[in-house]
N, C-alpha and C positions, 0 to 999 in steps of 0.2 A: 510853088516856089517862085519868087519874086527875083529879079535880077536888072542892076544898073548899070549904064554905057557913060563913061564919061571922058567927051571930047579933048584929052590933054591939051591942043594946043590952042584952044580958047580957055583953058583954066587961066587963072592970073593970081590962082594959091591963097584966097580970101580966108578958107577955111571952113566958111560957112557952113556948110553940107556935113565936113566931119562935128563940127557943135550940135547939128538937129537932128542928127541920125541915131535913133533908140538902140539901136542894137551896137553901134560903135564900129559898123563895117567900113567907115572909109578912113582912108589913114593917107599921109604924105608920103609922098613915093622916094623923095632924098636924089629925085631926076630933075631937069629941066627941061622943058620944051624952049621953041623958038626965040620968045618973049624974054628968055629969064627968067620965069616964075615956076618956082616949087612945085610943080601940081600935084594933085591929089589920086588916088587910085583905089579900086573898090577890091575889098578883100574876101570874095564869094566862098559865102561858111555853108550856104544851104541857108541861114539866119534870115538874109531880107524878107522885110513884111511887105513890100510894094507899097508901104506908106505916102509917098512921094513927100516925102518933107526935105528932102537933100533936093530933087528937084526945083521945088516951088522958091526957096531961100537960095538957090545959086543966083546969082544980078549978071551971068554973063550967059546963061540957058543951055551951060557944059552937058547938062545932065540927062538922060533919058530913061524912065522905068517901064519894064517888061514884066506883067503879072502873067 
């Protein structure tokens, strides 16, 4: 079982990661961090593949996966 960390206050709410992610586990959190920006938040179902595909497409490096 696969599981992601992501940095809220380098998010900047791009989105990217909830677009690439097969399973659909990361969603908008409806929070703000420092910046102002919407960040995003991983919603741990047991589901993640440790795909790194939310990883690889975040442009600010929020992301971190644990297989």
């Amino acid at each position: 079982m696969a599981k992601i960390t992501i940095d809220s206050e380098k998010c900047k709410g791009c989105l990217l990661c909830i677009t690439f992610c097969p399973k659909g586990l990361i969603k908008v959190s409806g929070k703000f961090n420092k910046r102002g920006a919407d960040f995003v938040e991983f919603k741990d179902s047991g589901e993640c593949l440790g795909c790194v595909q939310c990883a690889i497409m975040c442009p600010d490096c929020c992301i971190e996966v644990y297989k």
